[in-house]
Backbone as a ProteinNet text record, in pm:
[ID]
protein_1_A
[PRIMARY]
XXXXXXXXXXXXXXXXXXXXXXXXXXXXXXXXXXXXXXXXXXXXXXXXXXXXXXXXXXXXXXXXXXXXXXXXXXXXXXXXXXXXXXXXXXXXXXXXXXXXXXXXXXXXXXXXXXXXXXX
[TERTIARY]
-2865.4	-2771.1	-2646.2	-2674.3	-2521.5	-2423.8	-2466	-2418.1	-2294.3	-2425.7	-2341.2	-2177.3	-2239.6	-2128.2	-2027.6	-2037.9	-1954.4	-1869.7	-1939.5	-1870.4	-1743.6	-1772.2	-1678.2	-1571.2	-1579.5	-1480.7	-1373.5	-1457.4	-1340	-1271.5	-1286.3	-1201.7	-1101.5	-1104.3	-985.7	-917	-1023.3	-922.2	-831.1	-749	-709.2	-567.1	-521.2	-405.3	-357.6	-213.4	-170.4	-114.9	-235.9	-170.2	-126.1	-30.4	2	-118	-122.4	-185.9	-155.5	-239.5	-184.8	-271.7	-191.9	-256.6	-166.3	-237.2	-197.7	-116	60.5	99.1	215.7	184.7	287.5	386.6	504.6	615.6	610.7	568.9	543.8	644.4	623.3	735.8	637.1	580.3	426	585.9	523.2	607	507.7	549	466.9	488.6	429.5	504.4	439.1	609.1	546.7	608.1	493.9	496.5	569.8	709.2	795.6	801.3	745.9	730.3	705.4	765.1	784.1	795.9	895.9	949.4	837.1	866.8	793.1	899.4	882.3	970	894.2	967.6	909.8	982.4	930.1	953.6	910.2	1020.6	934.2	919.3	775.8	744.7	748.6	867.4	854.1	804.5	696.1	648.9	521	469.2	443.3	249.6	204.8	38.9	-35.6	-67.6	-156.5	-290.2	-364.8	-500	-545	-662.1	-699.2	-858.8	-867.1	-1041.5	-1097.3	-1223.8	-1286	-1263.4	-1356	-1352.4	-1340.8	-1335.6	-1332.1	-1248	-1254	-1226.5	-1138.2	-1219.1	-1232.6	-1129.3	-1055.7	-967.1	-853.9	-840	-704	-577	-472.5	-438.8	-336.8	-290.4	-221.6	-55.1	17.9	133.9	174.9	250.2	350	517.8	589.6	753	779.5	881.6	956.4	1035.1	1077	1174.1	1225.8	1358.9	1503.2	1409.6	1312.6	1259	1115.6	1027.5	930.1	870.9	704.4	641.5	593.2	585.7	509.1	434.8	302.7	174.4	89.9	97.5	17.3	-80	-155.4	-244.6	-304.9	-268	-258	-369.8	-485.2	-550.6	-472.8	-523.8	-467.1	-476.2	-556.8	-613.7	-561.7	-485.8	-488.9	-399	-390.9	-304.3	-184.8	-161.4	18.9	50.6	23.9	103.1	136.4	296	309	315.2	350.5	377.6	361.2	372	331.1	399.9	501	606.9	574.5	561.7	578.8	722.2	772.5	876.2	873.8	801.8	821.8	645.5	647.9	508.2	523.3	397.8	407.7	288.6	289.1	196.7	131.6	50.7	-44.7	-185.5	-241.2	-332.3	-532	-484.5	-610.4	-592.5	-644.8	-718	-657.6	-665.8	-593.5	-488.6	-347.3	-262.2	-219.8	-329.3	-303.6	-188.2	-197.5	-101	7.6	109.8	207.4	229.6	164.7	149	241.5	190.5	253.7	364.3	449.3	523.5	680.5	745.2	877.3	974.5	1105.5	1202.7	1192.3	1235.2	1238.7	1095.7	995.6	888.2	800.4	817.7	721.7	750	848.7	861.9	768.2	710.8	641	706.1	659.9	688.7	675.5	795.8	747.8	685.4	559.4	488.7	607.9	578.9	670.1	599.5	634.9	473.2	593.1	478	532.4	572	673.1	739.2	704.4	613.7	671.7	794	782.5	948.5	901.6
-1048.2	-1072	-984.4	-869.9	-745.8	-778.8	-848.5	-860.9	-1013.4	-1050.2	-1179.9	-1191.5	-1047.6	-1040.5	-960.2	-850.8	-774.3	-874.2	-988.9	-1106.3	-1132	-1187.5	-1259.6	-1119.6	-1027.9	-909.5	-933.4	-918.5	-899.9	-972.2	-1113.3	-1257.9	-1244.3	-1172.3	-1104.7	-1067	-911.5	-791.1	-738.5	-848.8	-865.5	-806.6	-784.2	-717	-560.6	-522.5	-399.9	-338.3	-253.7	-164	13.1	19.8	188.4	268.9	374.8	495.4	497.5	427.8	369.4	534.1	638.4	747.6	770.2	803.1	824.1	898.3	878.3	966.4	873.9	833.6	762.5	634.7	646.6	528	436.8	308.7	175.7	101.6	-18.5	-133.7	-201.5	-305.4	-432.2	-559.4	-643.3	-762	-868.5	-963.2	-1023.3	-1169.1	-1254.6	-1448.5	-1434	-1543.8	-1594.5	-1700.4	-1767.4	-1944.6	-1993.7	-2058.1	-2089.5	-2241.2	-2349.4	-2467.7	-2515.3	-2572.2	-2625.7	-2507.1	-2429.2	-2324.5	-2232.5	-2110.9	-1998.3	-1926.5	-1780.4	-1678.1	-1538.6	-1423.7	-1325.5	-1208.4	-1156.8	-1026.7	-919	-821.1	-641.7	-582.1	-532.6	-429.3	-280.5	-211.2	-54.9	15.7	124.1	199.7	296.7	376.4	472.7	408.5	477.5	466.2	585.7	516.1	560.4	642.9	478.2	499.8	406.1	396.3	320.8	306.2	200.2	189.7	74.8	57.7	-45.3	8.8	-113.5	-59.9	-200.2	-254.8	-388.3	-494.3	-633.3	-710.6	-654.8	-622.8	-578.6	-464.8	-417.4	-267.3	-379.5	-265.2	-233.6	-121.6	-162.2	4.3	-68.6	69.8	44.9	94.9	34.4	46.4	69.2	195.2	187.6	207.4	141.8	198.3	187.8	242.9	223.7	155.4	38.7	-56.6	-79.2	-36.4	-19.8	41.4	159.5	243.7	239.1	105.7	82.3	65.3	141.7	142.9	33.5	-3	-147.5	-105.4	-123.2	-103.5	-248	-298.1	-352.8	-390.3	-423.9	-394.6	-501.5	-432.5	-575.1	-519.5	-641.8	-685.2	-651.3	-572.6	-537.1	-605.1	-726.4	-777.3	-986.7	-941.6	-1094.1	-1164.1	-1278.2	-1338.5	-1350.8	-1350.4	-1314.5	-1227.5	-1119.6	-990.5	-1015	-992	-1025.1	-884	-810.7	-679.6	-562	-395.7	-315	-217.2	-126.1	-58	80.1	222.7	340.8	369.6	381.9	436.3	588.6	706.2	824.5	828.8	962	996.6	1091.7	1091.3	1171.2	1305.8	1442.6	1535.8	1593.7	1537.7	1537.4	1594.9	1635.8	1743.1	1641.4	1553.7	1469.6	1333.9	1245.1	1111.4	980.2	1029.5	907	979.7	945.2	1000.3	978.7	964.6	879.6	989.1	1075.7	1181.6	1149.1	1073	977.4	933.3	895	798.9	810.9	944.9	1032.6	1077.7	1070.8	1149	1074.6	1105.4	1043.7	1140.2	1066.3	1102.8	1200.5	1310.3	1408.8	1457.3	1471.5	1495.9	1431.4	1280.2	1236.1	1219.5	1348.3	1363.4	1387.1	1352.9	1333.7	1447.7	1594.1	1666	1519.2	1538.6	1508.2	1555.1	1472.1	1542.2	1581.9	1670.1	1699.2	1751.9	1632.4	1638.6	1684.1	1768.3	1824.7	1756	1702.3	1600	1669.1	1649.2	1662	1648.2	1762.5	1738.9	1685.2
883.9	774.2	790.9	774.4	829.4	915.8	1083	1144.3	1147.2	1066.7	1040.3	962.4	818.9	801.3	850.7	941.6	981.6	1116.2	1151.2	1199.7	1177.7	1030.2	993.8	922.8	932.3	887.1	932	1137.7	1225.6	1242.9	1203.5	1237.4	1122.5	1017.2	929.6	925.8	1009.2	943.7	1148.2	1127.3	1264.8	1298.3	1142.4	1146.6	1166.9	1244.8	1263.1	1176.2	1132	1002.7	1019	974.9	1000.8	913.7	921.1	820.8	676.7	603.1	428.1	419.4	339.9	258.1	150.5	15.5	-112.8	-123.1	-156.8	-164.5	-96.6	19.6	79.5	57.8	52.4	24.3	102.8	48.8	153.6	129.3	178.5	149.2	224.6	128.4	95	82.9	218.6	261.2	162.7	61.9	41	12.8	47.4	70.1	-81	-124.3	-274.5	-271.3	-329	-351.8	-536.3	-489.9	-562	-543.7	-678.6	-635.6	-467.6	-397.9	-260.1	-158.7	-193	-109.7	-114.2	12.3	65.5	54.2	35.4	24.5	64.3	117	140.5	64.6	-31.1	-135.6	-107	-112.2	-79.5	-205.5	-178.3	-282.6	-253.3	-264.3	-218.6	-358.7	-314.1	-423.5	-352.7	-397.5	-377.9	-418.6	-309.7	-304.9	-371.8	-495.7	-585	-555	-494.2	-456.7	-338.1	-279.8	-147.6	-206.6	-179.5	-200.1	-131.6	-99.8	-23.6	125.3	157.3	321.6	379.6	481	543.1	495.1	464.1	459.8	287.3	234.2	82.1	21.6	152.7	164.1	30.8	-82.2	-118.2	-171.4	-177.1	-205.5	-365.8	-407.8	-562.6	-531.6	-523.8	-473.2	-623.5	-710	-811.2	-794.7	-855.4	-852.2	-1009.2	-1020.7	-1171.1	-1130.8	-1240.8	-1223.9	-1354.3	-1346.5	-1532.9	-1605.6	-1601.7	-1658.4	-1735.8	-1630.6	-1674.1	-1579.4	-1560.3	-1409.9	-1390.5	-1295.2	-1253.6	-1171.6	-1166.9	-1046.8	-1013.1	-858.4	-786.3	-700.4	-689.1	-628	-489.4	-374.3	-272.6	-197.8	-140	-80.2	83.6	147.9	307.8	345	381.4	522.5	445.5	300.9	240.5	344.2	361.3	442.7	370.6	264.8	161	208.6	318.8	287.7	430.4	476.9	566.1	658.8	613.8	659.4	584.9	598.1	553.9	611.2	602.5	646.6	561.3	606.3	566.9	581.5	431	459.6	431.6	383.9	374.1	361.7	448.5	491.9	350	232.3	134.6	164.7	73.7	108.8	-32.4	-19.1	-156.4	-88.4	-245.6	-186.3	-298.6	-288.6	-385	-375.4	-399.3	-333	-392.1	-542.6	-657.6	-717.7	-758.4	-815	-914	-1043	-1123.8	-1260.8	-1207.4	-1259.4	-1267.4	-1178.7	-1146.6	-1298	-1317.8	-1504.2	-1571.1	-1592.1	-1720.1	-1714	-1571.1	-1517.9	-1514.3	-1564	-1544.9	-1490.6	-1370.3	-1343.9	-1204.8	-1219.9	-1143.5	-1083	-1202.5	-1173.5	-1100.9	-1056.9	-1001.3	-859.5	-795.6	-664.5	-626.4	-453.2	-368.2	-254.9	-186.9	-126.4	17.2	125.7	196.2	319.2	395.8	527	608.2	667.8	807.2	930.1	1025.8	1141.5	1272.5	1318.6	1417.4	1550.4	1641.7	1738.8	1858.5	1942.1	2110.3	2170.8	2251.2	2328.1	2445.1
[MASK]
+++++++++++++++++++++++++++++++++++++++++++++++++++++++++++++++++++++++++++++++++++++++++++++++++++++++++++++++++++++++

């Protein structure tokens, strides 16, 4: 039975994904169906939380938008999402950031990582 399903995972989860960790500024490519037409919309916002594992992986992308937070929650491996872009590596020290919440403006800066480059 296991194998069977860890089968059908891999015929999924086939896509190239960067390092999704909490804390970090993404930009979630996502096709949305408008009558007839296809369209592709970015969602930039900041990763909350990550949960699941396999097929089942999702993460909680929030931004504020004209001063009201909006939080989403996308399916990694869904076939809507066309892409998945880090735009700022964030440095947080805990798992879910649901602290974010409460937090308006200035305060809900994100220190950023700073990784060390080979010469």
């Amino acid at each position: 039975m296991k194998p069977i399903i860890d089968e059908l995972d891999k015929q999924h989860m086939n896509k190239e994904l960067p390092d999704l960790v909490p804390g970090d500024t993404v930009r979630v490519f996502v096709r949305i169906v408008e009558g007839n037409k296809e369209r592709t919309q970015a969602f930039e916002g900041t990763i909350l939380k990550k949960r699941g594992s396999g097929v089942g992986k999702t993460i909680t992308v929030r931004k504020v938008f004209q001063g009201v937070g909006v939080e989403r929650v996308f399916p990694v491996f869904s076939p809507r999402i066309e892409k998945i872009t880090v735009v700022r590596k964030g440095d947080v020290k805990r798992a879910k950031l649901y602290y974010l919440r409460e937090r308006i403006g200035k305060a809900t800066r994100i220190k950023e990582k700073i990784t060390k480059t080979e010469k």
